[in-house]
ZADO-1210 file (C-alpha; in nm, 4 decimals, padded with zeros to 6 digits):
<atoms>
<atom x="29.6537" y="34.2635" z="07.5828" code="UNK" pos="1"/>
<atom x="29.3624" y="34.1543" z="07.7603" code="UNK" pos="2"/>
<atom x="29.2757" y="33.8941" z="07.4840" code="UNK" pos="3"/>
<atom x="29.6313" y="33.7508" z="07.5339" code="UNK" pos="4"/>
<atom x="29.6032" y="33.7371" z="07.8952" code="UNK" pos="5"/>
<atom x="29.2575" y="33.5626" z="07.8897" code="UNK" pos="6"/>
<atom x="29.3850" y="33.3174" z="07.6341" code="UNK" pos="7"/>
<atom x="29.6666" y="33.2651" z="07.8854" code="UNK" pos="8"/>
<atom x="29.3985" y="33.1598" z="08.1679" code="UNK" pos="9"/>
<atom x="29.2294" y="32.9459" z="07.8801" code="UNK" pos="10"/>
<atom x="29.5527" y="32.7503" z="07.8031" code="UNK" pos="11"/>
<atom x="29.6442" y="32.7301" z="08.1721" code="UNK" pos="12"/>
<atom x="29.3154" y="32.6180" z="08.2623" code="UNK" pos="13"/>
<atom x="29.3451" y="32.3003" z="07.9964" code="UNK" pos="14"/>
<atom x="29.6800" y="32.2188" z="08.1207" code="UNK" pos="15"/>
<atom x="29.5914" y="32.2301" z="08.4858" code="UNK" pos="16"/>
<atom x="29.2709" y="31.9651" z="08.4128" code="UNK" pos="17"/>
<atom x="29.5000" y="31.7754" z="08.1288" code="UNK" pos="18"/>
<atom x="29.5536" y="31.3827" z="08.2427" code="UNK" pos="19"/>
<atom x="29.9589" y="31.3454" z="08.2581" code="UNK" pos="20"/>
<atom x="30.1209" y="30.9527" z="08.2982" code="UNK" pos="21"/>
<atom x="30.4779" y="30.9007" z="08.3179" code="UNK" pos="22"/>
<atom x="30.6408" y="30.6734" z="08.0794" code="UNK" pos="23"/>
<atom x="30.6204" y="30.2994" z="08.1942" code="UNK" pos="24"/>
<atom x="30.7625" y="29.9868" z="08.0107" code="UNK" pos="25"/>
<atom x="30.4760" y="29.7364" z="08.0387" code="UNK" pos="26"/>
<atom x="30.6589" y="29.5566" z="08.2872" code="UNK" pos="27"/>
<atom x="30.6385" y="29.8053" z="08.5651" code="UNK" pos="28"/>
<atom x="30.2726" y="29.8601" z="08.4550" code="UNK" pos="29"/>
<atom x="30.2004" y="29.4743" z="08.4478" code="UNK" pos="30"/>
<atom x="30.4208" y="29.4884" z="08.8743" code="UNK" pos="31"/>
<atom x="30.2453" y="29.7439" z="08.9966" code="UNK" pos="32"/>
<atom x="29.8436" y="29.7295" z="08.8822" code="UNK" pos="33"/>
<atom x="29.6633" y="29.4541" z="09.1226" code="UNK" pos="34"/>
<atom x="29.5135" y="29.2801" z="08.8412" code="UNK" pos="35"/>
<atom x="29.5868" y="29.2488" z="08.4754" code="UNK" pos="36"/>
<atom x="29.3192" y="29.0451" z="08.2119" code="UNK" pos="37"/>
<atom x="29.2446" y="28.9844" z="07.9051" code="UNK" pos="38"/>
<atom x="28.8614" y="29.0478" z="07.8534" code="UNK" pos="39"/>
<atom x="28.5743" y="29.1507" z="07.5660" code="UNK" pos="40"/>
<atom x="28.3777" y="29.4530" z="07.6179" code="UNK" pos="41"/>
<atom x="28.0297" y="29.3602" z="07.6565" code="UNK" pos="42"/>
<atom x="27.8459" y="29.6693" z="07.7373" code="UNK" pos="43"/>
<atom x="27.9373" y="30.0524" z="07.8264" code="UNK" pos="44"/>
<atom x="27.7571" y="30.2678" z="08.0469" code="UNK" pos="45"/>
<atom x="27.7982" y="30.6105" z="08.1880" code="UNK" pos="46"/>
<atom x="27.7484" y="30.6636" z="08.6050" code="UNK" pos="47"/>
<atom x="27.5692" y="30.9091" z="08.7408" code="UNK" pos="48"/>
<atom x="27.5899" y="31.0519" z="09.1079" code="UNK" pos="49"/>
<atom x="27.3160" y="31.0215" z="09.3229" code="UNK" pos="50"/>
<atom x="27.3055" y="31.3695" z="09.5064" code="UNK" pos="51"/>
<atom x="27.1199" y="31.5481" z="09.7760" code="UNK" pos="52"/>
<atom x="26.9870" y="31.9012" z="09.7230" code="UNK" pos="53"/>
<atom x="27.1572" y="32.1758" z="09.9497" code="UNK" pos="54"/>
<atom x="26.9136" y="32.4001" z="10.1406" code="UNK" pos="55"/>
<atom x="27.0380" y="32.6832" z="09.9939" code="UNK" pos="56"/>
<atom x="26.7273" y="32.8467" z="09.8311" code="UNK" pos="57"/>
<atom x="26.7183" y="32.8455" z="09.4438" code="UNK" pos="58"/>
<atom x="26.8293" y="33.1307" z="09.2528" code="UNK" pos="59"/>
<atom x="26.5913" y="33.2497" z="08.9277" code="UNK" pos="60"/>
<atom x="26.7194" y="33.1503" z="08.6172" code="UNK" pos="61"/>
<atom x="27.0118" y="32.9375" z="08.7941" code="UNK" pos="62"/>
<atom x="27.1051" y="32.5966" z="08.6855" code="UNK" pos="63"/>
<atom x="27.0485" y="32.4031" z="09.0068" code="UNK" pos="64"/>
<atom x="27.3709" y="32.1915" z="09.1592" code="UNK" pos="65"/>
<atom x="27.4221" y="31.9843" z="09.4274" code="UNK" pos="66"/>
<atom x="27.7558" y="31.9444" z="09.6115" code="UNK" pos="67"/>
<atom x="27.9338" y="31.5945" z="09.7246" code="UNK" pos="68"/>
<atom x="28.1649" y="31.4816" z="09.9075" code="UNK" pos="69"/>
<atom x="28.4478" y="31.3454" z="09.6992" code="UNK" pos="70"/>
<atom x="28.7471" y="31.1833" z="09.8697" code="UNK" pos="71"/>
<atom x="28.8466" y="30.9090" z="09.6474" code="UNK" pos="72"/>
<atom x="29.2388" y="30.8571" z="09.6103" code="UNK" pos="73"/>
<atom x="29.2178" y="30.7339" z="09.2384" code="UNK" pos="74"/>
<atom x="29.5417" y="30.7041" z="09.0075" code="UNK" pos="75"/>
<atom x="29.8262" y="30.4757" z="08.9924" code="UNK" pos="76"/>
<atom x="30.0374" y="30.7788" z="09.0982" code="UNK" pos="77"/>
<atom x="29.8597" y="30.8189" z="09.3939" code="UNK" pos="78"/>
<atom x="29.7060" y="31.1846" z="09.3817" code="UNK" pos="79"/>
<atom x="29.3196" y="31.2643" z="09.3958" code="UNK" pos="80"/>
<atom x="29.2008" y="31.2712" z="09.1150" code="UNK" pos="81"/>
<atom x="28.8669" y="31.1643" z="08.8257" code="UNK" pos="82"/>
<atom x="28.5402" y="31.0548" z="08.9491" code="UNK" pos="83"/>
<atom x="28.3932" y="31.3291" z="08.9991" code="UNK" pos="84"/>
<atom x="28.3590" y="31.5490" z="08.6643" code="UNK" pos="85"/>
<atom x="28.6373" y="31.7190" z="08.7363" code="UNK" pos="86"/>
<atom x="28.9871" y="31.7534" z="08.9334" code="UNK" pos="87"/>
<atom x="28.8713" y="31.6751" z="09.2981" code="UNK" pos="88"/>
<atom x="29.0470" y="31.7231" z="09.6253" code="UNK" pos="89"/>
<atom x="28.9067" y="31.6048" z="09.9835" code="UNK" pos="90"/>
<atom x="28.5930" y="31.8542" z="10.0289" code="UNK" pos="91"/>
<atom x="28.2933" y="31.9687" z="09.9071" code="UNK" pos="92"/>
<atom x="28.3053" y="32.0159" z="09.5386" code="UNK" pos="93"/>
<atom x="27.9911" y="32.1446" z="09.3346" code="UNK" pos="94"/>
<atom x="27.8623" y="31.9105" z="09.0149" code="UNK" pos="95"/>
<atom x="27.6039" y="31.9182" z="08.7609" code="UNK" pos="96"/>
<atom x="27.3967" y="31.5710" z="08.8092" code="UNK" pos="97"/>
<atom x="27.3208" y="31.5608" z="08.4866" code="UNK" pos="98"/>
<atom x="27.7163" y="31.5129" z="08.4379" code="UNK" pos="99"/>
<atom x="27.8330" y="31.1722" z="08.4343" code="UNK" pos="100"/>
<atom x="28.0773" y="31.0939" z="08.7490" code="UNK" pos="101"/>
<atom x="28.2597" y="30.7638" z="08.5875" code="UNK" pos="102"/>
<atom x="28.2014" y="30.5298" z="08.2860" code="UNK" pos="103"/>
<atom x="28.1163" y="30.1613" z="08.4004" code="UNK" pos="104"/>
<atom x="28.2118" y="29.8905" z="08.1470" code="UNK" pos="105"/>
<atom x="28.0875" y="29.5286" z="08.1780" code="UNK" pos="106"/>
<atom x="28.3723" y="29.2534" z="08.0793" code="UNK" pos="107"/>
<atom x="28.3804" y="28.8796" z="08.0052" code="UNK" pos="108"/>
<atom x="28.7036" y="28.7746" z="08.1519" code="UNK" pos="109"/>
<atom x="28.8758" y="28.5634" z="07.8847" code="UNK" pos="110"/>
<atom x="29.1997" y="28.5403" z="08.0534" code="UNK" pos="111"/>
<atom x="29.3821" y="28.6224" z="08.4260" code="UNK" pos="112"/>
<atom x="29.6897" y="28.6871" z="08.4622" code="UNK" pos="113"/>
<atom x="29.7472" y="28.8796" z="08.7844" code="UNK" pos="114"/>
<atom x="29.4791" y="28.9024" z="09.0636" code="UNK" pos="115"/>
<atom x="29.2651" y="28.5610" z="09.0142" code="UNK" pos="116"/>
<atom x="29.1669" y="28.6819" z="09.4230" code="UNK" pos="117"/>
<atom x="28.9567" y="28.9690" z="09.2668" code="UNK" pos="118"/>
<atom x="28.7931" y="28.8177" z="08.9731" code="UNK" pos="119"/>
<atom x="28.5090" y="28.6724" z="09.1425" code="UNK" pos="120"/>
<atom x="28.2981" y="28.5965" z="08.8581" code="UNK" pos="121"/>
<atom x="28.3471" y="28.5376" z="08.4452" code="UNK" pos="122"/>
<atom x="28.1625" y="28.8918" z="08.4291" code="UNK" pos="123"/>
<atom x="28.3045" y="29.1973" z="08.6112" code="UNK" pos="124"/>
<atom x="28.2321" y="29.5459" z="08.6368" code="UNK" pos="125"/>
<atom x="28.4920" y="29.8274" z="08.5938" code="UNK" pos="126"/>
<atom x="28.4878" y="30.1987" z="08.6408" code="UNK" pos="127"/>
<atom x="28.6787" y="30.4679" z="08.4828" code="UNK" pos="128"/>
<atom x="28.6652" y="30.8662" z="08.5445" code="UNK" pos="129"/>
<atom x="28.4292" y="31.0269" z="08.2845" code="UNK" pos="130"/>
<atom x="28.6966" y="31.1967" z="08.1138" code="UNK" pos="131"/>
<atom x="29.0168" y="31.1435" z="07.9006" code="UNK" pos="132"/>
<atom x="29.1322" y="31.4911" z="08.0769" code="UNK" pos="133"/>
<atom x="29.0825" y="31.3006" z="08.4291" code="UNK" pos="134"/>
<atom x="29.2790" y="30.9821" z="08.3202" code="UNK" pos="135"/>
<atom x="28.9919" y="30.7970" z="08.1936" code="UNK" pos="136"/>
<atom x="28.9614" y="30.5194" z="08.0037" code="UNK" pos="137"/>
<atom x="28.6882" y="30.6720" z="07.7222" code="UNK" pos="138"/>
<atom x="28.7222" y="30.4828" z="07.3963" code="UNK" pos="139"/>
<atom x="28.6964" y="30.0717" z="07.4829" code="UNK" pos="140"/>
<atom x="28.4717" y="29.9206" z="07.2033" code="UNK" pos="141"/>
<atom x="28.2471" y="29.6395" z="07.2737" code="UNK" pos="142"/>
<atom x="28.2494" y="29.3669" z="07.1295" code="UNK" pos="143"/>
<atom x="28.6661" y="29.3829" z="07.1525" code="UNK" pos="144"/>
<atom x="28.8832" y="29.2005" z="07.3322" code="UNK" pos="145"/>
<atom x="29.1465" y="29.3942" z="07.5368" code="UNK" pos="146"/>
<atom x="29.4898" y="29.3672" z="07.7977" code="UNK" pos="147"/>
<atom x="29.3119" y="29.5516" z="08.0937" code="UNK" pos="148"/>
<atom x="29.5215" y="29.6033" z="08.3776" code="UNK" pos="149"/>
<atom x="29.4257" y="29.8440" z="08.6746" code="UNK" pos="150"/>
<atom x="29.3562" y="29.8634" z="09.1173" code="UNK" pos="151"/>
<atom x="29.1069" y="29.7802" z="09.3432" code="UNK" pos="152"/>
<atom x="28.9518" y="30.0561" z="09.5232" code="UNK" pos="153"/>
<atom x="28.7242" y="29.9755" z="09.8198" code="UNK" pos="154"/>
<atom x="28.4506" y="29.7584" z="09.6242" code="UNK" pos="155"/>
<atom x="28.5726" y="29.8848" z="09.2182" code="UNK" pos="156"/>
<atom x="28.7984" y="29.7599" z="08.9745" code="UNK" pos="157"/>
<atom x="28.9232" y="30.0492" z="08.8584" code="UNK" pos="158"/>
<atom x="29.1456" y="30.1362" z="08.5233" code="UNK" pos="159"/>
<atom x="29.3278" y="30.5020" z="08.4172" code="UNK" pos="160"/>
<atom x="29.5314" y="30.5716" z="08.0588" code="UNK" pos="161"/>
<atom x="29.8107" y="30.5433" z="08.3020" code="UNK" pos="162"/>
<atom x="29.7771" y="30.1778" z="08.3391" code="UNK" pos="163"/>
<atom x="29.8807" y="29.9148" z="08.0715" code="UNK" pos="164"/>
<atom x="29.5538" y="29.9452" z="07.8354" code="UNK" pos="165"/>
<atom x="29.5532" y="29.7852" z="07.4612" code="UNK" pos="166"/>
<atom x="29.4022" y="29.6092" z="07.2127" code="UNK" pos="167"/>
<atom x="29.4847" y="29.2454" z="07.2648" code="UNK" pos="168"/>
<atom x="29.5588" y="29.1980" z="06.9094" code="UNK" pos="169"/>
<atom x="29.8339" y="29.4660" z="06.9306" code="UNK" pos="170"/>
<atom x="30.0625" y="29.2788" z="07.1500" code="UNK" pos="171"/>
<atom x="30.3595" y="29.1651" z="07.0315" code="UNK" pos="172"/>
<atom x="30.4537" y="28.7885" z="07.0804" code="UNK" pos="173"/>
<atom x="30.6927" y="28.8881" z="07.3667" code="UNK" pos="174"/>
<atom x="30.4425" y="29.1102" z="07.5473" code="UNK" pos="175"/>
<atom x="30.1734" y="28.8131" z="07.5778" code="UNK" pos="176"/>
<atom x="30.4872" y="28.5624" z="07.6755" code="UNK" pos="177"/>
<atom x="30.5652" y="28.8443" z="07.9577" code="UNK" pos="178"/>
<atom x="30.1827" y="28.8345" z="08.0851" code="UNK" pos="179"/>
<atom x="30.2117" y="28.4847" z="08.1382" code="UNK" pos="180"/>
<atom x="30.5481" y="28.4482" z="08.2900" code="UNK" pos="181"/>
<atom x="30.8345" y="28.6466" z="08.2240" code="UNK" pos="182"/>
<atom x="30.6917" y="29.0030" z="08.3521" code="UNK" pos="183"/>
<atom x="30.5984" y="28.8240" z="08.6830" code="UNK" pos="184"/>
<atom x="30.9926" y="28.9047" z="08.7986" code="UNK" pos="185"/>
<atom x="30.8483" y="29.2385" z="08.9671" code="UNK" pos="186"/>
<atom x="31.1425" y="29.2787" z="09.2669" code="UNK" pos="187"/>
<atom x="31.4748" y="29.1602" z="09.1889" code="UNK" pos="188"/>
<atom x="31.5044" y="29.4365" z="08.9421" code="UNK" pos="189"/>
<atom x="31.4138" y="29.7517" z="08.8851" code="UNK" pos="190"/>
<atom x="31.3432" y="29.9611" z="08.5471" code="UNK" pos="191"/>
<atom x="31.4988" y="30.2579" z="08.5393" code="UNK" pos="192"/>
<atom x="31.4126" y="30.5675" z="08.2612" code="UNK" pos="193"/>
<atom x="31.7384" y="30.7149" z="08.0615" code="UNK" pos="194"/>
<atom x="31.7458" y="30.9436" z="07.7664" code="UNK" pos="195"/>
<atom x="31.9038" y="30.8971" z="07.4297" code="UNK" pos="196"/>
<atom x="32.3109" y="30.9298" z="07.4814" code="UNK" pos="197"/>
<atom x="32.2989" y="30.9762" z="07.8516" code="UNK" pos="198"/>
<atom x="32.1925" y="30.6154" z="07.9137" code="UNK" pos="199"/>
<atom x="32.4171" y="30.3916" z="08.0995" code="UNK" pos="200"/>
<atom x="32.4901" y="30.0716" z="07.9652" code="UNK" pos="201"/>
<atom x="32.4589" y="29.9213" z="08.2941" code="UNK" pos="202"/>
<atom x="32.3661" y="29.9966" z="08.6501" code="UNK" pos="203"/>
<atom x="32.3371" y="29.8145" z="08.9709" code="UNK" pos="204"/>
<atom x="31.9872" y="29.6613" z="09.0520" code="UNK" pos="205"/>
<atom x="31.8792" y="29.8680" z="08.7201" code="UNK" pos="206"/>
<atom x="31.7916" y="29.7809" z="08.3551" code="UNK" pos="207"/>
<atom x="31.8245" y="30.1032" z="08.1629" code="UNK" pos="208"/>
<atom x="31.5238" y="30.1666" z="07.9048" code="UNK" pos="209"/>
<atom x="31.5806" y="30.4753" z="07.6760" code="UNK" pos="210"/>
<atom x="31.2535" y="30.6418" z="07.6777" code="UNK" pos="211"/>
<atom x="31.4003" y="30.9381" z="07.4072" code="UNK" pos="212"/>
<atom x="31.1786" y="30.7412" z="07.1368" code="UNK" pos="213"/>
<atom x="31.4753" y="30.8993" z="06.9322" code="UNK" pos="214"/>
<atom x="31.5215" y="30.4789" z="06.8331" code="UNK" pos="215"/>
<atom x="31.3665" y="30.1937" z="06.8087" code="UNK" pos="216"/>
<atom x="31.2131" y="30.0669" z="07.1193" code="UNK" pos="217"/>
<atom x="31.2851" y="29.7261" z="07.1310" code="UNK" pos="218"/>
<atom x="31.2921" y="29.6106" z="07.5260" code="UNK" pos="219"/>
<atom x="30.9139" y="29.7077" z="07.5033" code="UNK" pos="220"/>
<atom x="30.8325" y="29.5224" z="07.2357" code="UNK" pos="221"/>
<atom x="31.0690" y="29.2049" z="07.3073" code="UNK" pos="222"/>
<atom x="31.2441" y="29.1842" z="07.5766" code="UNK" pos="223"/>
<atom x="31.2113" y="29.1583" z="07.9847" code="UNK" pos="224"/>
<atom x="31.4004" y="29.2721" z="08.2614" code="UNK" pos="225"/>
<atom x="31.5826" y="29.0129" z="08.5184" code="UNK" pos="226"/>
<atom x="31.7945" y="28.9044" z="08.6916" code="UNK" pos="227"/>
<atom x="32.0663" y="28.6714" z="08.5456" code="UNK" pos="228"/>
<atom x="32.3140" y="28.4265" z="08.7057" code="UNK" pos="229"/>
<atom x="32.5471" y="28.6412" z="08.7951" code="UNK" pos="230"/>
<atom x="32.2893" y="28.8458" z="08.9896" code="UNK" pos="231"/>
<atom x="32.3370" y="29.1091" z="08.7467" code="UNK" pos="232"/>
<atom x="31.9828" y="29.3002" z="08.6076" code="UNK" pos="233"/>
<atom x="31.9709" y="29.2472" z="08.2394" code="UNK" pos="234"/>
<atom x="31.7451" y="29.2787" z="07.9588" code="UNK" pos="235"/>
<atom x="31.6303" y="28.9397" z="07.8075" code="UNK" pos="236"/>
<atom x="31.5089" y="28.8330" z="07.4839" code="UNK" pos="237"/>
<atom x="31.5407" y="28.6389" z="07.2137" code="UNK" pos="238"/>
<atom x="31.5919" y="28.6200" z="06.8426" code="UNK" pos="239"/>
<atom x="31.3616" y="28.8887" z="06.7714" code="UNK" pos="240"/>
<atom x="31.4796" y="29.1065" z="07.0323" code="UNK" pos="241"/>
<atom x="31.8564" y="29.0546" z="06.9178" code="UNK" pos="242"/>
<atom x="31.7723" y="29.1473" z="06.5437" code="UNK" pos="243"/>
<atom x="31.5700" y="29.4568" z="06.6715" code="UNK" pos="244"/>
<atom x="31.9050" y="29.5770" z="06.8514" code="UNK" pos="245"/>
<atom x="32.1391" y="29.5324" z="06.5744" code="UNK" pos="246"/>
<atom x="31.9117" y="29.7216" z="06.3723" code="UNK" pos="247"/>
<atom x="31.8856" y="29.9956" z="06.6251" code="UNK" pos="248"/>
<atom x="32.3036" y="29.9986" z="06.6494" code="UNK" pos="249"/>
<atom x="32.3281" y="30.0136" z="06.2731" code="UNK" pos="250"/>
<atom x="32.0463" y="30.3359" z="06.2829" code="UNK" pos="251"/>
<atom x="32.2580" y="30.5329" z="06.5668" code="UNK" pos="252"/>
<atom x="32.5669" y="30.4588" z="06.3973" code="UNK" pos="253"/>
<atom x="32.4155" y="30.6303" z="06.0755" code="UNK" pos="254"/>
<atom x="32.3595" y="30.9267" z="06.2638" code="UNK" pos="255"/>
<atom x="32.6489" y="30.9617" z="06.4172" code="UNK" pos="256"/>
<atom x="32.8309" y="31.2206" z="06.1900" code="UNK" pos="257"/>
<atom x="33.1808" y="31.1245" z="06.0709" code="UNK" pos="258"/>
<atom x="33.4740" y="31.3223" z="06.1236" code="UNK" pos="259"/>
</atoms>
């Protein structure tokens, strides 16, 4: 029983420092970072704090810590958390220095698409916590080019796994299309999450997006949401987006059993 209940603490313990992201098409993600580029990795680096020593006297045998101040609101959802080696409110919170606090990665800015006002140079610097458990960004190669898309905090440019973060390579035609025009429709209409058989076809101000991943997911990959004429919020795309559909009605068709 006791082994149960401390494996319970272990497994609530993960989930409580686990990094969680709602489901964005990368339309919202493109509206709602500040800036969005396409840039190469040149270097990585990890960031260390600099801390003062408490006066509190040294215990034997003690690994020594210092404690900082950490009140940085970072995360597109708005809470507290990263930079700081661990989940972080507004106080006092203890940390090993030896522990890096962020990773810093240095980027050649190929390409802007959103935020020109913050790209000051053809070389930026940009911070992410240390952690994939505290949203971070860990696994950027250099020497590869990448969408990057994240805030500004104070003086940082800042990215999360929450923002819109891939391989530039990966994109589909329609994504790269949406970068440099078609996503930049970010208030006329909204996008608004549905599951599987409970998604309207249509609501006001709304484009539905099924995020069930039961089928294909083909208004991420090709398509945009708009307004049309008619004022009406619709999802547009073109040839590709059209076949992707009809292959997606023939699929739920085939799995809807027959009486």
């Amino acid at each position: 029983m006791k082994l149960l209940a401390g494996l319970l603490v272990v497994c609530y313990l993960q989930a409580s420092l686990a990094c969680y992201c709602s489901l964005d098409h990368p339309q919202k993600k493109y509206c709602t970072a500040d800036y969005a580029i396409r840039g190469k990795i040149i270097t990585k680096e990890n960031v260390y704090q600099h801390v003062e020593p408490t006066t509190k006297a040294p215990v034997e045998n003690e690994p020594i810590q210092s404690m900082v101040r950490f009140a940085e609101p970072v995360g597109f959802g708005g809470g507290p958390v990263g930079f700081g080696g661990g989940p972080v409110g507004v106080g006092n919170t203890p940390i090993d220095s030896k522990r890096p606090i962020a990773i810093k990665y240095f980027v050649r800015v190929e390409k802007i698409y959103k935020g020109k006002d913050l790209m000051t140079d053809k070389k930026v610097e940009i911070i992410t916590p240390p952690t994939d458990s505290l949203c971070g960004v860990v696994n950027l190669e250099v020497n590869s080019v990448y969408l990057l898309s994240g805030r500004k905090w104070e003086n940082d440019l800042r990215i999360e796994t929450c923002g819109w973060i891939a391989k530039y390579d990966d994109l589909s035609r329609r994504q790269r299309q949406g970068l440099k025009k078609t996503y930049n429709n970010c208030d006329d209409c909204q996008i608004q999450l549905c599951y599987g058989p409970y998604c309207p076809s249509k609501q006001e101000g709304l484009c539905m997006w099924d995020s069930s991943g039961l089928y294909e997911d083909c208004e991420s990959k090709y398509a945009h949401c708009m307004e049309n004429k008619k004022g009406k919020c619709i999802w547009n795309g073109k040839s590709d987006y059209k076949a992707c559909k009809s292959k997606r009605e023939a699929e739920k068709e085939a799995r809807t059993p027959k009486i």
